[in-house]
C-alpha positions as CSV (number, residue, x, y, z in Angstrom):
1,X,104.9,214.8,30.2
2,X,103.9,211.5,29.7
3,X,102.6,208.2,31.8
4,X,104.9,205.0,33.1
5,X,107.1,203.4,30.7
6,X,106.1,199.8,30.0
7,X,108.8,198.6,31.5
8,X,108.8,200.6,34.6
9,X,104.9,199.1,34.8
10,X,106.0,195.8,34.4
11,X,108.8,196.1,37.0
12,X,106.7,197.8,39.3
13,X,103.8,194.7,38.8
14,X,106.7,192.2,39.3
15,X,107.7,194.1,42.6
16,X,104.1,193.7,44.1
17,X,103.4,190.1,43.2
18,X,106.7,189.0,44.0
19,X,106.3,190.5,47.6
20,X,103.1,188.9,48.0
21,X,104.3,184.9,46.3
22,X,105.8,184.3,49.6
23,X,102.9,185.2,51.8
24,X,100.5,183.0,49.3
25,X,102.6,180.2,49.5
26,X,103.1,180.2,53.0
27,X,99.4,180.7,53.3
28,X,98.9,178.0,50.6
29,X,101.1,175.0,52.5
30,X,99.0,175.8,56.1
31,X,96.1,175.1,54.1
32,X,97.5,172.0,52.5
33,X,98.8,170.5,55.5
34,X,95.5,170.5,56.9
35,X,93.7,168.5,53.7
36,X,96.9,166.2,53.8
37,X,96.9,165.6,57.5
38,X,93.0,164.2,56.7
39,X,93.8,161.8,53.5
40,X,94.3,158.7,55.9
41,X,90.4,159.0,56.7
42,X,89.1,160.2,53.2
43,X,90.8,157.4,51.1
44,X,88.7,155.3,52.4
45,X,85.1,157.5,51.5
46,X,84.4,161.0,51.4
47,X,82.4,161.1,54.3
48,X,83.8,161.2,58.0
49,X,82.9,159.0,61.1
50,X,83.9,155.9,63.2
51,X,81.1,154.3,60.8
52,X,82.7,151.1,61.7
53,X,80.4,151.7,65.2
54,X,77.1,151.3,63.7
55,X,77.8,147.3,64.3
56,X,76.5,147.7,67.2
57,X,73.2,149.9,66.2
58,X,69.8,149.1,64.8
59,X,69.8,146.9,62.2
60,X,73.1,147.0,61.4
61,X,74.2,145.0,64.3
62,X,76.5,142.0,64.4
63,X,76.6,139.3,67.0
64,X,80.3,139.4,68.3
65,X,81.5,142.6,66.4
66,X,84.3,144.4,67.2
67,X,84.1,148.1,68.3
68,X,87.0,150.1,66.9
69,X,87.8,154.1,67.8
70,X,85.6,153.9,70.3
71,X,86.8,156.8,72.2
72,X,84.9,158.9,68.7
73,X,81.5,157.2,69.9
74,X,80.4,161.0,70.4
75,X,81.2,162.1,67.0
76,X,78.9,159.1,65.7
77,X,76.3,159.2,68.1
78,X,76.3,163.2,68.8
79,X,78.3,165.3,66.3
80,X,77.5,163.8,63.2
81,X,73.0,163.7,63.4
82,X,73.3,167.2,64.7
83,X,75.0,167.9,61.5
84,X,72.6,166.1,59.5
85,X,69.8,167.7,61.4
86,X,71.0,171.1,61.2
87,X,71.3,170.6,57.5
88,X,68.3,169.5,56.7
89,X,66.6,172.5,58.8
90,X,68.6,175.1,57.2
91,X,67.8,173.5,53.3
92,X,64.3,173.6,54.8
93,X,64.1,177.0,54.9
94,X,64.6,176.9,58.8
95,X,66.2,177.7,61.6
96,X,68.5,174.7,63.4
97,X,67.2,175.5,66.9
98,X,64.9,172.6,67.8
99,X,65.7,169.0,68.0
100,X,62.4,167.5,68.0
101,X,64.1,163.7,67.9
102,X,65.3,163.6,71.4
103,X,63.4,162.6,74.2
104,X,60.3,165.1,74.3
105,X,62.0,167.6,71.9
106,X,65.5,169.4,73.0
107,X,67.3,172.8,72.0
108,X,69.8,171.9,69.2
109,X,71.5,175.5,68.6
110,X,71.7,176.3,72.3
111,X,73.1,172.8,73.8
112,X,76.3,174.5,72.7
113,X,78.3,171.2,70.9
114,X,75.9,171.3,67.6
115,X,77.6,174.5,67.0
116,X,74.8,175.1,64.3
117,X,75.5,178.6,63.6
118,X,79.7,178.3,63.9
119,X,81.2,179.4,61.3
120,X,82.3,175.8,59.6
121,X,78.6,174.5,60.1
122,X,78.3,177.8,58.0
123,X,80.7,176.3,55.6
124,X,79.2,173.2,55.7
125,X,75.9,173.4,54.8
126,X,77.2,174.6,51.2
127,X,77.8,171.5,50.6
128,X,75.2,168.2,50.0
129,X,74.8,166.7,52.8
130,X,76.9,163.8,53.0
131,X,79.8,166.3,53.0
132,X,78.8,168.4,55.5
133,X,80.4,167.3,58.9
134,X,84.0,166.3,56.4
135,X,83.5,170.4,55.6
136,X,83.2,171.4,58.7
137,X,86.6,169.2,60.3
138,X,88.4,170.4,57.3
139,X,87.3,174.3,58.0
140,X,88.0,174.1,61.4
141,X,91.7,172.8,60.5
142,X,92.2,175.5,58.1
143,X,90.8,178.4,61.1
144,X,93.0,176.9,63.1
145,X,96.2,176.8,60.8
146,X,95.9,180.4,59.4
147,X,94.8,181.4,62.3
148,X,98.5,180.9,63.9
149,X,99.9,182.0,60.3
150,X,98.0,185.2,61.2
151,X,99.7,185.4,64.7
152,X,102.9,185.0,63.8
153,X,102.8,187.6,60.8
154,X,101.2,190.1,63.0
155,X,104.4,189.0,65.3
156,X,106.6,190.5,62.6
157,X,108.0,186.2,61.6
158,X,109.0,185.5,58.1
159,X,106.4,183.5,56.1
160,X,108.4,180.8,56.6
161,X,108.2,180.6,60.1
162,X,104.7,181.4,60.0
163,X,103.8,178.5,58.0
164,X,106.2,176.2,60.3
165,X,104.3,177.7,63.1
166,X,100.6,177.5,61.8
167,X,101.3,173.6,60.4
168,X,102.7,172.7,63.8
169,X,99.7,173.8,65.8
170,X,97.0,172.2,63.4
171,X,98.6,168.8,63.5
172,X,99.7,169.1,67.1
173,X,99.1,165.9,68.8
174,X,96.3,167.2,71.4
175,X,94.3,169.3,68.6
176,X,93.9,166.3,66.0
177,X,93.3,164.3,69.2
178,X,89.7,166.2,70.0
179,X,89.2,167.0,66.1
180,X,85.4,166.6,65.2
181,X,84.3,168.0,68.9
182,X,83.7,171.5,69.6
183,X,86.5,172.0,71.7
184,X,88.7,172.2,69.1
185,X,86.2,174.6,67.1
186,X,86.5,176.7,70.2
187,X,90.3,176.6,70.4
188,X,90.7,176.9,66.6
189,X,89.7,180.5,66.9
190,X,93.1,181.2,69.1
191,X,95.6,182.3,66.4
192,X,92.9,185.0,65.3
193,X,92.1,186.0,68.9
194,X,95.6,186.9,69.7
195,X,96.5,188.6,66.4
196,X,93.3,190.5,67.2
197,X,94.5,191.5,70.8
198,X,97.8,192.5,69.5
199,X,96.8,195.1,66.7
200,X,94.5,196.4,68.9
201,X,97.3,197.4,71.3
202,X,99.1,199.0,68.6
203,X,96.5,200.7,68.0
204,X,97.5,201.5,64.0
205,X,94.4,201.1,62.5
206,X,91.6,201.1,65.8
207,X,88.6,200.9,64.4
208,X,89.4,198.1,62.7
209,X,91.1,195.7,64.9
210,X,88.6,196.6,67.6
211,X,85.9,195.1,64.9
212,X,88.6,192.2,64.2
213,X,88.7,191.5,67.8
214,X,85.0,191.5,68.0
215,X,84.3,188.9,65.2
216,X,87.3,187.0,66.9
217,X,85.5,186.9,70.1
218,X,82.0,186.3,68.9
219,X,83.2,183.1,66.3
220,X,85.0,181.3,69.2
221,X,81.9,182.0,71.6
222,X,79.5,180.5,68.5
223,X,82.2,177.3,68.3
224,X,80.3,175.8,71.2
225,X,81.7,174.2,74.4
226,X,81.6,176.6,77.5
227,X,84.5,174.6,78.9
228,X,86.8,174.8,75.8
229,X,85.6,178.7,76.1
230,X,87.0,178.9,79.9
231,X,90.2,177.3,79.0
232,X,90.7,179.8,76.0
233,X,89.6,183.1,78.1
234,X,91.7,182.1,81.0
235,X,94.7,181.7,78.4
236,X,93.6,185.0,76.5
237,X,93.7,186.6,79.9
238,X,97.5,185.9,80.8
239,X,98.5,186.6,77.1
240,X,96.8,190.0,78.0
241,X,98.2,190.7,80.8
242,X,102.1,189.9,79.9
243,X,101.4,192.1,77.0
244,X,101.0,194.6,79.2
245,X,103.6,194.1,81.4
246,X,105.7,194.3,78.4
247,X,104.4,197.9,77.8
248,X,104.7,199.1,81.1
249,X,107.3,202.2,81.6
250,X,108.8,200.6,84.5
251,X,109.8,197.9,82.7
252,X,111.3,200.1,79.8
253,X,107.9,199.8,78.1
254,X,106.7,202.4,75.7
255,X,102.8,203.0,74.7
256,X,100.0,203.8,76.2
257,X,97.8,201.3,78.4
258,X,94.8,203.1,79.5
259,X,93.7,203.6,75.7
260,X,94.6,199.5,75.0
261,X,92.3,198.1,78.0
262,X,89.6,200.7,77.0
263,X,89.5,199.0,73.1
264,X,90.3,195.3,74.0
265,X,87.1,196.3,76.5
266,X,85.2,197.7,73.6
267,X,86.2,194.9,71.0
268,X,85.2,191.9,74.0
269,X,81.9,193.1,74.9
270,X,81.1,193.8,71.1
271,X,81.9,190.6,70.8
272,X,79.9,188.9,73.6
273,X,77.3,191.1,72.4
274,X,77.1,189.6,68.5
275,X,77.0,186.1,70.4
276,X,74.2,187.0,72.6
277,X,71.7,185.4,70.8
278,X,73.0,181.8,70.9
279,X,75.0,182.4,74.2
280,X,72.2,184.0,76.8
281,X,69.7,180.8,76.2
282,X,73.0,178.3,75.8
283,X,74.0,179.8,79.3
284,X,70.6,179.7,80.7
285,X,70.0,176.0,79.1
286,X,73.9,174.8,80.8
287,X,72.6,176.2,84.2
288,X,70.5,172.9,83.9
289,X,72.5,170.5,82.3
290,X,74.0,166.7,83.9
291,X,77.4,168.4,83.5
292,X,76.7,171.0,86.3
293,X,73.5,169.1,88.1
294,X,74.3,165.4,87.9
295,X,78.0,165.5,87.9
296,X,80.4,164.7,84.7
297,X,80.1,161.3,83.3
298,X,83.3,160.1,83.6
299,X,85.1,162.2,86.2
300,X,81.7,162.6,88.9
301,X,82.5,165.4,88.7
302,X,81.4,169.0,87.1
303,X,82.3,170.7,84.0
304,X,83.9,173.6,86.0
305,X,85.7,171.9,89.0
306,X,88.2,174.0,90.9
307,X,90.5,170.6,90.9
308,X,90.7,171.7,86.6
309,X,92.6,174.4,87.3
310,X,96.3,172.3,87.8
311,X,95.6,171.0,84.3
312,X,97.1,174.3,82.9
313,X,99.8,173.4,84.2
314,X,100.0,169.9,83.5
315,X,98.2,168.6,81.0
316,X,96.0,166.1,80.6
317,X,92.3,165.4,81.9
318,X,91.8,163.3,84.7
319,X,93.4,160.2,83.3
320,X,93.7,161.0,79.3
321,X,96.6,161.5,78.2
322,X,95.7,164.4,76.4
């Protein structure tokens, strides 16, 4: 007897590829969106950063000169030297976990928003340095897009309206809002955390998806911002628990539920547990900071308020639009 004829090779290579062209193009245009969405800013230099600030800095500074995008101050001031700093410590040879520039010397891994072990500070410092923070805004778009193209996959859509779907929620108006702040690294990991959830309650492949679910978990906690990190496990929490309403025999349900909250439990702590090392210090460091001690800077009021809790459902915060 002999092997495949060419032609049924051929046909059968053809059938596999052209199964998988939609799913790499859909994959393909999330990805593009987000490089698109950031030409505006990059035409103008390949670095990022309301550079047009350092007016009023140093000697740089203008008499009468005109702050623009101020509302990014924190991205020039903040975001942007703990990238720099971080990179030059890791091409160093070490560790980004001191910042021996402010005040006395202060933690730079553990105050949470230098994000130095994320996973597009990761990303970033593969590149020279003056590229390094534009890497990281342009990773954190791309988590974010494929993230939801992921989500809605694993939600049985087309590729089509996976793409629609992962496009809209990178270039949604409140993400590019906060791009270049950790919230949005925090909130980029959403797409994978609910596809994550969701196998894991199928349960086809357990092992697996409890391990997806853990790196899901452990790469939003590294993100940074403990606030960003509340908003996302409160939303997590009510995804969970409709989930499982759905499921419920009453309800006409089908599945087991014991055998779901015993791996989503398994996958969580697993992940909290691979974050441990930057989140038990960032925790301990928080404890102490001007957001829970002093009182917020804008709002006099701390990072946690109960008075926070309306903004899911309107929202906004405390006089932004956004």
């Amino acid at each position: 007897m002999g092997g495949p004829t060419t032609s049924g090779s051929k046909a059968a290579w053809r059938g596999r590829w052209g199964d998988r062209w939609p799913e790499a193009l859909g994959v393909l245009w999330v990805v593009a969106a987000a490089g698109a969405v950031m030409v505006p800013a990059l035409v103008h230099g390949q670095s990022l950063g309301p550079y047009n600030e350092l007016s009023g800095f140093g000697f740089s500074s203008t008499p009468g000169a005109v702050f623009q995008a101020g509302r990014a101050s924190d991205q020039l001031e903040q975001m942007i030297p703990w990238t720099h700093l971080a990179w030059t410590q890791v091409h160093h040879g070490q560790l980004p976990l001191w910042n021996p520039y402010s005040a006395l010397g202060m933690p730079l891994a553990f105050n949470w928003q230098a994000a130095a072990f994320s996973v597009p500070a990761l990303v970033g410092y593969l590149f020279p340095l003056h590229l390094a923070y534009t890497a990281q805004v342009l990773v954190t778009l791309v988590i974010s897009g494929t993230g939801v193209y992921v989500l809605a996959r694993v939600l049985r859509c087309g590729a089509l309206a996976a793409a629609f779907a992962g496009t809209v929620f990178e270039l949604s108006g409140a993400f590019m809002f906060w791009l270049g702040w950790p919230l949005d690294g925090v909130i980029s990991w959403a797409g994978w955390l609910f596809a994550a959830a969701i196998l894991v309650i199928r349960g086809t492949h357990r092992a697996r998806d409890v391990v997806f679910l853990a790196l899901a978990v452990a790469f939003a906690v590294y993100a940074g911002q403990p606030d960003a990190l509340a908003v996302l496990a409160v939303g997590f929490a009510v995804f969970l628990v409709v989930l499982f309403v759905h499921r419920a025999p009453r309800l006409g349900g089908t599945g087991p539920i014991m055998r779901c909250v015993v791996d989503l439990g398994l996958g969580s702590i697993a992940g909290v547990a691979l974050a441990a090392p930057m989140a038990l210090p960032a925790f301990q460091l928080t404890r102490l900071s001007t957001r829970v001690v002093a009182g917020h800077a804008f709002t006099g009021d701390n990072a946690f308020a109960f008075s926070y809790v309306q903004h899911f459902l309107f929202p906004g915060l405390n006089g932004f639009p956004v």
